[in-house]
VOKE-362544 format. One record per residue (C-alpha): residue number from 1; residue in one letter; x, y, z. Coordinates in pm, 1 decimal. Layout:
N
+-----+---+----------+----------+----------+
:   k : r :        x :        y :        z :
+-----+---+----------+----------+----------+
: NUM : A :        X :        Y :        Z :
...
+-----+---+----------+----------+----------+
//
This chain:
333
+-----+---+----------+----------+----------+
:   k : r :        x :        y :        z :
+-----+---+----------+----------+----------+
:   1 : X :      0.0 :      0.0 :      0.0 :
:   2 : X :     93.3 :    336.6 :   -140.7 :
:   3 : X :    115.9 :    577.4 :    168.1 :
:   4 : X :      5.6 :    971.8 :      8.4 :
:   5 : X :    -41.4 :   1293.0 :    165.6 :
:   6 : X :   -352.0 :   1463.5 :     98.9 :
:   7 : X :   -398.8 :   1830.7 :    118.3 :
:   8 : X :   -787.9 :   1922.0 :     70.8 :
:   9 : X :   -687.8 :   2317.9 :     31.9 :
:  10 : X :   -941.8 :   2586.1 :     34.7 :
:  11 : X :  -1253.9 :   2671.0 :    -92.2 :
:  12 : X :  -1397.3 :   2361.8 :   -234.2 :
:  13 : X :  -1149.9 :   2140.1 :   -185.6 :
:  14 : X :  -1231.8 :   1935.0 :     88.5 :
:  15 : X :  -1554.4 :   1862.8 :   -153.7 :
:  16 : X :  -1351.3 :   1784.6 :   -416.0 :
:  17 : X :  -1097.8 :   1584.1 :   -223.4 :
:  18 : X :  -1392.5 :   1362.9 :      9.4 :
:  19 : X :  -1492.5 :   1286.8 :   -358.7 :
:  20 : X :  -1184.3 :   1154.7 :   -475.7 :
:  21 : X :  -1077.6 :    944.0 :   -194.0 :
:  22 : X :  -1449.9 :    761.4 :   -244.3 :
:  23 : X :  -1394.6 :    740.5 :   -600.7 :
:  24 : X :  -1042.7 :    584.5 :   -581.3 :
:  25 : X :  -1154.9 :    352.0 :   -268.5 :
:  26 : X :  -1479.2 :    196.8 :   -515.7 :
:  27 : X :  -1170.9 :    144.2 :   -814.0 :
:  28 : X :  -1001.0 :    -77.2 :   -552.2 :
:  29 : X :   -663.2 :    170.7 :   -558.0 :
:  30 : X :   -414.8 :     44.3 :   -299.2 :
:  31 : X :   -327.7 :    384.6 :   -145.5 :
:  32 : X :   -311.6 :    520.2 :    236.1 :
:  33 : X :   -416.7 :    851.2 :    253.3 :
:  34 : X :   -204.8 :   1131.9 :    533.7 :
:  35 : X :   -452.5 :   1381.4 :    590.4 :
:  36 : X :   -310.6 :   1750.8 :    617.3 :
:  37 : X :   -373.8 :   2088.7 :    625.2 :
:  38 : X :   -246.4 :   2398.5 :    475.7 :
:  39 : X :   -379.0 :   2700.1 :    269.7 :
:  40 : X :   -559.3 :   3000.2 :    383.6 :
:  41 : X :   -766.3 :   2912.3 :    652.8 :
:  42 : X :   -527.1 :   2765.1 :    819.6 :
:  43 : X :   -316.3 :   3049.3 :    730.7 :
:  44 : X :   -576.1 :   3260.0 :    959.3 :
:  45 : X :   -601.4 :   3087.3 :   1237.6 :
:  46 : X :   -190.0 :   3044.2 :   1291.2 :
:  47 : X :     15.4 :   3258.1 :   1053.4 :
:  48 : X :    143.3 :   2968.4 :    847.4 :
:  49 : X :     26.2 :   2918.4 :    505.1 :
:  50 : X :    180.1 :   2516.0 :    488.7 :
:  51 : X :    284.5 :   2449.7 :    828.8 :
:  52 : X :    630.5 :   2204.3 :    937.4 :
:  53 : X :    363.2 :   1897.7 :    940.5 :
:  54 : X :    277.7 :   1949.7 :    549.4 :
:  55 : X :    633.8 :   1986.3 :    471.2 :
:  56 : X :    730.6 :   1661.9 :    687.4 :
:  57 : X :    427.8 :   1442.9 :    593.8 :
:  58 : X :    533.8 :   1546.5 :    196.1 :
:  59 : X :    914.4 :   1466.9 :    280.0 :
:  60 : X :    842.1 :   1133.4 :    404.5 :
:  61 : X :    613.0 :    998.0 :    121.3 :
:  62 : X :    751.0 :   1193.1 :   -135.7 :
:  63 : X :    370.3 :   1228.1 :   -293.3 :
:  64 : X :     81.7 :   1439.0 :   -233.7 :
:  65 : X :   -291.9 :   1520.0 :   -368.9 :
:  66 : X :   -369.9 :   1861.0 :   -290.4 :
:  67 : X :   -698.2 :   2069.6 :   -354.1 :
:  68 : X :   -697.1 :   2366.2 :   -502.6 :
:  69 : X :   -527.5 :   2693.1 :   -234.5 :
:  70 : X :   -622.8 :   3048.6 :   -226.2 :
:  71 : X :   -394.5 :   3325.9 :   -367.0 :
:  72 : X :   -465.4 :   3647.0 :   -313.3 :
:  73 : X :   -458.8 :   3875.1 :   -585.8 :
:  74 : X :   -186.4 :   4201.0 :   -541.0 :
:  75 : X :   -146.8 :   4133.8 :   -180.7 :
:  76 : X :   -109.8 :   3923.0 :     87.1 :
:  77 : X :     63.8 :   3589.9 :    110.6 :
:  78 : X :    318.3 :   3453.3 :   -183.6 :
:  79 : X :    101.9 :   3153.4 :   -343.2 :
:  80 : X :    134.6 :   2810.8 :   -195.9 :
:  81 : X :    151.3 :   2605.4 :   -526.5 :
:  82 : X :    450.5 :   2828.2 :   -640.4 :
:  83 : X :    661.7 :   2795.0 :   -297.6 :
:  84 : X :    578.7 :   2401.1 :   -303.7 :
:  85 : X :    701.0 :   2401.9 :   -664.2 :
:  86 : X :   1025.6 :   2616.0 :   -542.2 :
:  87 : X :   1117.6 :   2417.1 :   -248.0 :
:  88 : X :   1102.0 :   2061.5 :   -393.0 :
:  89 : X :   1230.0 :   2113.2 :   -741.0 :
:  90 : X :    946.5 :   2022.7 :   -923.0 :
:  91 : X :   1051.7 :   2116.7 :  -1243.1 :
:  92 : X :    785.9 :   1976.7 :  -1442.1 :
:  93 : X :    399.0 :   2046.9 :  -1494.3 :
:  94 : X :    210.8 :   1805.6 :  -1650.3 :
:  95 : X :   -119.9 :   1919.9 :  -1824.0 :
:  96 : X :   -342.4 :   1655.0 :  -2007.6 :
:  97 : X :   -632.0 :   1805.9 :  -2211.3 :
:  98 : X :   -841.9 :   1546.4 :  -2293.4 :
:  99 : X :  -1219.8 :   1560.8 :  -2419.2 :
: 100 : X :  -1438.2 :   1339.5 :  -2173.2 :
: 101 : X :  -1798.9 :   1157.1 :  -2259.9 :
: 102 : X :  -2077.8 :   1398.9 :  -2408.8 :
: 103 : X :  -1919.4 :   1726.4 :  -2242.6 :
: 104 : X :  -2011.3 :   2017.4 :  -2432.2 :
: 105 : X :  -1700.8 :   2105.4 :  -2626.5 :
: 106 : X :  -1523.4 :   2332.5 :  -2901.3 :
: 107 : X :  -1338.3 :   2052.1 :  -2973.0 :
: 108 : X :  -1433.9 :   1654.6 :  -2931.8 :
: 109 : X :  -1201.0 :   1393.7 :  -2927.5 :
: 110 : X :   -937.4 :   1608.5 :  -2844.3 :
: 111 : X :   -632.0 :   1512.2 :  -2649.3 :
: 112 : X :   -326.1 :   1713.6 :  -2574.0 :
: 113 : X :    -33.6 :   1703.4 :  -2345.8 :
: 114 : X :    105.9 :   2022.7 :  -2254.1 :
: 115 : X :    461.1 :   2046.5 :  -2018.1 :
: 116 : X :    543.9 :   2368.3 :  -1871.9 :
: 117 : X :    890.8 :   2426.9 :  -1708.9 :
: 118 : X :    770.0 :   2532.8 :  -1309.1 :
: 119 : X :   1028.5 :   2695.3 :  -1117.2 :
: 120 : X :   1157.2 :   2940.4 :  -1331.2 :
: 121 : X :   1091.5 :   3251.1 :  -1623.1 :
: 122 : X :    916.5 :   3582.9 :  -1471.1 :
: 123 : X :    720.2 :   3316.3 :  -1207.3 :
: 124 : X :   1111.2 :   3268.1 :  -1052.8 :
: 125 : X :    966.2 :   3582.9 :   -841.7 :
: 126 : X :   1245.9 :   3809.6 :   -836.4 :
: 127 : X :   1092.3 :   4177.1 :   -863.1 :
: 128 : X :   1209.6 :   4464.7 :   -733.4 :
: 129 : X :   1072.1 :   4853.6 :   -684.7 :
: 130 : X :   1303.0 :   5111.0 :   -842.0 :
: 131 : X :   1069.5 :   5392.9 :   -754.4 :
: 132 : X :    712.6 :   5462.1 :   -684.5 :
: 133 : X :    650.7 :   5478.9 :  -1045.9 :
: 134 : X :    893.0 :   5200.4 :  -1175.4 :
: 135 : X :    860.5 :   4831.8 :  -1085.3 :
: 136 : X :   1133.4 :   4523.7 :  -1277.8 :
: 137 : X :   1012.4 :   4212.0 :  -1281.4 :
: 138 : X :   1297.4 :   4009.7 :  -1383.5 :
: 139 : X :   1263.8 :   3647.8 :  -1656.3 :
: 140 : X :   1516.4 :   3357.9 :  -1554.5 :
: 141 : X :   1585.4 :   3105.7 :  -1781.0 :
: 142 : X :   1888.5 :   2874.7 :  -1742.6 :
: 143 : X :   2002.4 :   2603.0 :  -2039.7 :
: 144 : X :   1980.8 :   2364.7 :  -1728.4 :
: 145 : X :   1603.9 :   2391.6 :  -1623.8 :
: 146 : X :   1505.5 :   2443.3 :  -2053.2 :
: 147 : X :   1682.9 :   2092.9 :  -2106.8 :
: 148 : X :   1527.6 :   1898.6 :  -1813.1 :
: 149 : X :   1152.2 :   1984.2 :  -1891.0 :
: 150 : X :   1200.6 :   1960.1 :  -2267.1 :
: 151 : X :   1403.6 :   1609.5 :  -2231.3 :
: 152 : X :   1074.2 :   1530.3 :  -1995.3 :
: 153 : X :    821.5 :   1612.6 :  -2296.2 :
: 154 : X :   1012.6 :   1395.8 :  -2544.0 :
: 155 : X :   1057.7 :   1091.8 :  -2296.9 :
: 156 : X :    679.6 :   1137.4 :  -2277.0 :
: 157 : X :    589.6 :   1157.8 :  -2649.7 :
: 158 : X :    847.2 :    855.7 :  -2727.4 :
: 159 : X :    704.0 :    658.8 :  -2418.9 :
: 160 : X :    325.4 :    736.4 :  -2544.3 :
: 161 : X :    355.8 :    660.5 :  -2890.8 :
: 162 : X :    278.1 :   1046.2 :  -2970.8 :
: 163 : X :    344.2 :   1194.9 :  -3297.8 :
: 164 : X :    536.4 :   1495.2 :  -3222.3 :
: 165 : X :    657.9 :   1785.6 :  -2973.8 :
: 166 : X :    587.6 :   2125.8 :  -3041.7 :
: 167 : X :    811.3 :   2403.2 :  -2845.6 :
: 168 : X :    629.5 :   2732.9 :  -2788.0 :
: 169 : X :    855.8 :   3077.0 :  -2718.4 :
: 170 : X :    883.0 :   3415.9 :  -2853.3 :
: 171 : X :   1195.0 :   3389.8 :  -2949.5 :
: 172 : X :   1163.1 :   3666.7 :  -3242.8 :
: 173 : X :   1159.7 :   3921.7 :  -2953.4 :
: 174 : X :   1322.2 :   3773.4 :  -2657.2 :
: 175 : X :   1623.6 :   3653.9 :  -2789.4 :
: 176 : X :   1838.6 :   3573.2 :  -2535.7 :
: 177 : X :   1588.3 :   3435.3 :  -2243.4 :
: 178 : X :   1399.9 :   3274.3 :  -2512.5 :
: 179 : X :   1604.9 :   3186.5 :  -2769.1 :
: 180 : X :   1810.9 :   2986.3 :  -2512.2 :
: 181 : X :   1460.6 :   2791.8 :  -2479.6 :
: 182 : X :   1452.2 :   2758.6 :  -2812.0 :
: 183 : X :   1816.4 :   2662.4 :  -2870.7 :
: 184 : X :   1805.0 :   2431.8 :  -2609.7 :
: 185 : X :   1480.2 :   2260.6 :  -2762.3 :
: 186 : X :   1688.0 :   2232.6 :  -3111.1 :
: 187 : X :   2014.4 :   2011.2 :  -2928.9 :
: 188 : X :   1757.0 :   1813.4 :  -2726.8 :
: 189 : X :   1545.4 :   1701.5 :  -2992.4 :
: 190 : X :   1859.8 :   1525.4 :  -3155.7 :
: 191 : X :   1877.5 :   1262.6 :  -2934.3 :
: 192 : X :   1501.4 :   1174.7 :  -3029.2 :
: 193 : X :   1519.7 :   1182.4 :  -3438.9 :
: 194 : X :   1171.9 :    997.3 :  -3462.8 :
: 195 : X :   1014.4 :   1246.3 :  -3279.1 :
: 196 : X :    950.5 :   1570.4 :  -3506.7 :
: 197 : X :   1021.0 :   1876.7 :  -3340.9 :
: 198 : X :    781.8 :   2224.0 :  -3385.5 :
: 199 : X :    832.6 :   2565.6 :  -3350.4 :
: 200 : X :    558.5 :   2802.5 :  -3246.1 :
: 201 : X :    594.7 :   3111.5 :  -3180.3 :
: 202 : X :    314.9 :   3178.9 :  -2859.1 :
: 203 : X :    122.7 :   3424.2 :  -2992.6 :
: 204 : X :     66.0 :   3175.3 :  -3313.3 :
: 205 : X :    -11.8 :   2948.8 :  -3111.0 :
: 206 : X :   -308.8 :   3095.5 :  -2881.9 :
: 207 : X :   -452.8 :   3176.2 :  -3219.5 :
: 208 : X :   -383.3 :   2806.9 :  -3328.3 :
: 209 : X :   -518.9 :   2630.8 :  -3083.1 :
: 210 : X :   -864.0 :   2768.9 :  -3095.3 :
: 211 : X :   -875.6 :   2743.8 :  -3430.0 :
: 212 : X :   -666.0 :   2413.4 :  -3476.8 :
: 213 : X :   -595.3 :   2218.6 :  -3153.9 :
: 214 : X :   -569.4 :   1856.3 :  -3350.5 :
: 215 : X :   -293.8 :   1985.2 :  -3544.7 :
: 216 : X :    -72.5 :   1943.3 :  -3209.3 :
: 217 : X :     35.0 :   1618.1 :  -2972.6 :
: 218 : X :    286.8 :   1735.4 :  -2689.2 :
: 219 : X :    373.2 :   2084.6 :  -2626.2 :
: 220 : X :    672.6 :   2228.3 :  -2398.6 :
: 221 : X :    668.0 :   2583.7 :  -2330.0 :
: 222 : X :    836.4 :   2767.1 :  -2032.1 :
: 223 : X :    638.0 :   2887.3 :  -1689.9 :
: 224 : X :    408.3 :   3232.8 :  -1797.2 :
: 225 : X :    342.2 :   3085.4 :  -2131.2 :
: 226 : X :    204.9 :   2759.1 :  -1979.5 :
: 227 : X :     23.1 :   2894.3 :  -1754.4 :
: 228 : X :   -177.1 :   3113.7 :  -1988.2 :
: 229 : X :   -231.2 :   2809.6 :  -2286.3 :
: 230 : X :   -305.7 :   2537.2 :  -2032.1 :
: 231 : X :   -591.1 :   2721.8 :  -1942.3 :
: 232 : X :   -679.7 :   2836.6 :  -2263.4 :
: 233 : X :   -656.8 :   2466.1 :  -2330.8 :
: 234 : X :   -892.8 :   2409.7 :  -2088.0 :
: 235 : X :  -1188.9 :   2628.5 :  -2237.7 :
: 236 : X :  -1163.2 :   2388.7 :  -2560.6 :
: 237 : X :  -1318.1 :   2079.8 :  -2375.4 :
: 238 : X :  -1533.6 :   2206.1 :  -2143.7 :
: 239 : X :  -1332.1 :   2422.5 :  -1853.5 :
: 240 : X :  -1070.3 :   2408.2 :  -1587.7 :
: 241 : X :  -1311.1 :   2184.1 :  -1401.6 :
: 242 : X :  -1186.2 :   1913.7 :  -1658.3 :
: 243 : X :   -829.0 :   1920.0 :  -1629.9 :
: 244 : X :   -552.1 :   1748.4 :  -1408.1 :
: 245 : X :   -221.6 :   1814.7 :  -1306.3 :
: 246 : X :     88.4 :   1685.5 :  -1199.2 :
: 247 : X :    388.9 :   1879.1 :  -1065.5 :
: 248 : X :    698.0 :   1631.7 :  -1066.8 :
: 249 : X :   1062.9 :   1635.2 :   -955.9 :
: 250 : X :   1342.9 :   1420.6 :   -942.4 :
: 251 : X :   1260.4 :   1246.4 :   -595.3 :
: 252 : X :    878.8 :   1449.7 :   -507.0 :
: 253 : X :    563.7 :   1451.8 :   -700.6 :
: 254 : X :    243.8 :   1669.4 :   -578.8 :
: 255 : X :    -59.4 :   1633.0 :   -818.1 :
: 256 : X :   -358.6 :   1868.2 :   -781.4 :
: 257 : X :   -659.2 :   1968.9 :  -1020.6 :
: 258 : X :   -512.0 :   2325.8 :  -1203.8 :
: 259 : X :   -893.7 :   2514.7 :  -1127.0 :
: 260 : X :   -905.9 :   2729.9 :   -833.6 :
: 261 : X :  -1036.4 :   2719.9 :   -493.7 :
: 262 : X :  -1387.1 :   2893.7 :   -603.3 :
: 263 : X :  -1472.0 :   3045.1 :   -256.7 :
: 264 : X :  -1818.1 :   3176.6 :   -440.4 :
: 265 : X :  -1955.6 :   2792.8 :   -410.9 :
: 266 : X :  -1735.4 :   2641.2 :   -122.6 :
: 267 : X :  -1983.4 :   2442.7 :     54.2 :
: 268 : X :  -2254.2 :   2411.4 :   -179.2 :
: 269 : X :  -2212.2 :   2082.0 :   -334.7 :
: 270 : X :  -2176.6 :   2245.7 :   -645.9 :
: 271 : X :  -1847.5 :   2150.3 :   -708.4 :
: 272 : X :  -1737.1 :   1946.6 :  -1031.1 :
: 273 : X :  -1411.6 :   1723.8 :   -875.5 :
: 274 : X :  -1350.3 :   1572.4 :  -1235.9 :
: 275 : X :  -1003.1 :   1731.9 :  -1247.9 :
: 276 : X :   -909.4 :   1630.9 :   -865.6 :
: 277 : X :  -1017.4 :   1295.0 :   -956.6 :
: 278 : X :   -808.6 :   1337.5 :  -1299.1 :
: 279 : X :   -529.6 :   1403.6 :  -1107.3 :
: 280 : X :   -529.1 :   1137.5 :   -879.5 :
: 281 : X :   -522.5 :    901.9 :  -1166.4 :
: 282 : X :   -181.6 :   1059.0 :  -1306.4 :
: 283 : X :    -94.0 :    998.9 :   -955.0 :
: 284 : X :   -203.8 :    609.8 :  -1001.5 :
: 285 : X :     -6.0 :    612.5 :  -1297.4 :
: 286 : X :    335.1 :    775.7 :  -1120.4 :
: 287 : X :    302.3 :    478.3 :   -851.9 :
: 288 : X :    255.3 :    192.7 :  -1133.3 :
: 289 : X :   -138.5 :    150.5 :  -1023.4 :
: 290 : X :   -169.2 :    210.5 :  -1422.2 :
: 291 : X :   -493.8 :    -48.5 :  -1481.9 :
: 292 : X :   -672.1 :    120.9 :  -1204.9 :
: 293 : X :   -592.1 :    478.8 :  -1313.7 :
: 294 : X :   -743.8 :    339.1 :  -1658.2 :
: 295 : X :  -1056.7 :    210.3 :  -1476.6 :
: 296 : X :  -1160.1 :    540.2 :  -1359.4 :
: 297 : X :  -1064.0 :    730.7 :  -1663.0 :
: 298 : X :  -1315.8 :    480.3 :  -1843.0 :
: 299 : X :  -1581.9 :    540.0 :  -1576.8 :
: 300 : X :  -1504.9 :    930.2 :  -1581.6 :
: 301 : X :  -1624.3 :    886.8 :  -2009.7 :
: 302 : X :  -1922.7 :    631.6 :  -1933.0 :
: 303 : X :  -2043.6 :    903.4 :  -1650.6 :
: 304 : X :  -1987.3 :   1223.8 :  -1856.3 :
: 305 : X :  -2210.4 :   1068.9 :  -2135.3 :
: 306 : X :  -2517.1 :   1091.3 :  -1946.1 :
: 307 : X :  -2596.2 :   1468.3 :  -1909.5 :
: 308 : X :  -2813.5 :   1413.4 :  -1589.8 :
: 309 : X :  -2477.6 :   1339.8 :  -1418.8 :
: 310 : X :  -2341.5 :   1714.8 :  -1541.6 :
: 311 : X :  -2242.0 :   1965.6 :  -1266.3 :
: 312 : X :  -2349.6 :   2333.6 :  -1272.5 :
: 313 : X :  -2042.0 :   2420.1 :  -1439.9 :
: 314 : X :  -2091.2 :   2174.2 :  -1715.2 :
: 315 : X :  -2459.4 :   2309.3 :  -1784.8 :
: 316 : X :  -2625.7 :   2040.7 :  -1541.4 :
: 317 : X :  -2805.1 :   2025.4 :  -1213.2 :
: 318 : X :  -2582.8 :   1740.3 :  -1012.4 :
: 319 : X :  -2428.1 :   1823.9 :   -688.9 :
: 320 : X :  -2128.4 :   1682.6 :   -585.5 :
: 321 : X :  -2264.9 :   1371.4 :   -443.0 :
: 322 : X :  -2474.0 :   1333.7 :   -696.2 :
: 323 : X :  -2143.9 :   1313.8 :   -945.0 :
: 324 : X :  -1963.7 :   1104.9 :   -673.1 :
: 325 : X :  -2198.9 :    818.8 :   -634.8 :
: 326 : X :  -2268.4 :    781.6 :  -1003.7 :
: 327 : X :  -1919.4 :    743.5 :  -1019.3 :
: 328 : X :  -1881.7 :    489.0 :   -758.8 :
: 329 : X :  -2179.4 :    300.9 :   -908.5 :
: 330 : X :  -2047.0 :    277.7 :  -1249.4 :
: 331 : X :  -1662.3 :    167.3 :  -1118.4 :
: 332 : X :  -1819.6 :   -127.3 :   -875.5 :
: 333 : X :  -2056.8 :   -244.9 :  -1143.9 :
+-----+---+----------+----------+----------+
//
């Protein structure tokens, strides 16, 4: 038995979270959850945002599920995904887009892999204040982190039988920060001449994807940029409520659903957990669990088919529970 920490967040995560552990216990998954807490409630009541117990429980298993934190927007607290990311090396995002069942969709059938480099570019979080009026923000990018992700996305595409890799920069402008991206790309791909490498610039590419997502496999991209496409990924299969993630170093993995805590229906059993659940199963797959992980991806589709079983944010009238159970039903059937 797997031993995992699990971090139900803010917001609606503990929803979200309650739903996934039910949903993984009726696949049969042979995992041992570590309950903790962190985010900002926690944050309110003692002044620490993840406190030594997070960091220890995450240390000692070396994986976490985590719900969905709250960031504040201009002030307050420095975000809790990014310092996890920062502390334990976790280089690499991992962002499937994948259409599921009879969700309404810009784009059906699709399914896209997206890798984002995680601890570095203008999210590295070195800004400084010149003056009142004057603020630099200042974009890291080392040959070191570039080759590590992008090596990541081509291991992935040659291990998955996928077609191709597409690198996305703006390299016509930022020459030196990007074009070592870019450069870096070039060398790597070498060492994988059946796998044909892309260039996009990201501009193109926002433009592409919404009007030609199919046209793409894997994509590698660096922190800002990944950010902004995975969730503009997202909106072409139905919304962030749809999409997992995993955030992966060399000894650590923490996997959490990329949607936000959603304060505005915390405690309504409104909440979709698709992507929590999603992410849970990339999880399965990181500890070898792969059948099961495949089980509930096949339940996800057979549930998502039936429109009574949507969630508000899908157009439907199911709660949470609702979801949940029909979930459970389908897997132990």
């Amino acid at each position: 038995m797997t031993r995992v920490s699990l971090i139900p967040g803010d917001g609606i995560g503990p929803e979200i979270a309650d739903a996934t552990v039910q949903v993984l216990e009726a696949a049969g998954a042979d995992i041992d959850w570590e309950v903790q807490r962190a985010g900002q409630a926690v944050y309110e009541a003692s002044g620490e945002l993840i406190p030594e117990a997070v960091y220890q429980s995450i240390e000692k298993n070396g994986l976490a599920l985590k719900g969905p934190m709250t960031t504040p927007i201009g002030t307050g607290f420095r975000s809790a995904n990014v310092a996890l990311r920062k502390k334990y090396d976790l280089y690499a995002n991992l962002r499937p887009i994948r259409s599921l069942g009879q969700v309404p969709a810009l784009f059906p059938d699709l399914d896209l892999v997206l890798f984002r480099e995680n601890t570095e570019d203008l999210y590295a979080g070195v800004e400084e204040k010149v003056s009142d009026d004057v603020m630099h923000s200042i974009k890291i990018i080392t040959r070191q982190a570039s080759e590590r992700i992008i090596r990541q996305a081509f291991d992935y595409a040659q291990n998955h039988q996928r077609q191709h890799v597409t690198v996305v920069t703006k390299a016509n402008i930022m020459k030196l920060s990007d074009g070592l991206f870019l450069d870096t790309a070039r060398q790597v791909a070498k060492d994988y001449p059946d796998i044909p490498l892309k260039e996009v610039l990201v501009d193109n590419m926002a433009m592409q994807l919404v009007i030609n997502p199919k046209q793409f496999d894997v994509i590698v991209t660096e922190n800002l940029y990944g950010d902004i496409l995975s969730d503009l990924m997202a909106g072409l299969i139905g919304g962030l409520g749809l999409v997992p993630g995993a955030n992966i170093g060399k000894d650590l993995a923490i996997f959490e659903a990329v949607h936000g805590s959603a304060p505005d229906i915390a405690g309504q059993g409104r909440a979709n957990p698709t992507a929590m659940i999603l992410s849970a199963c990339l999880l399965l797959d990181y500890i070898g669990q792969d059948d099961c992980a495949q089980n509930i991806r096949q339940s996800l589709d057979r549930v998502l088919s039936h429109t009574e079983n949507f969630t508000p944010d899908l157009g439907g009238q199911a709660s949470t529970t609702d979801f949940c159970q029909a979930l459970c039903q389908d897997l132990r059937v």
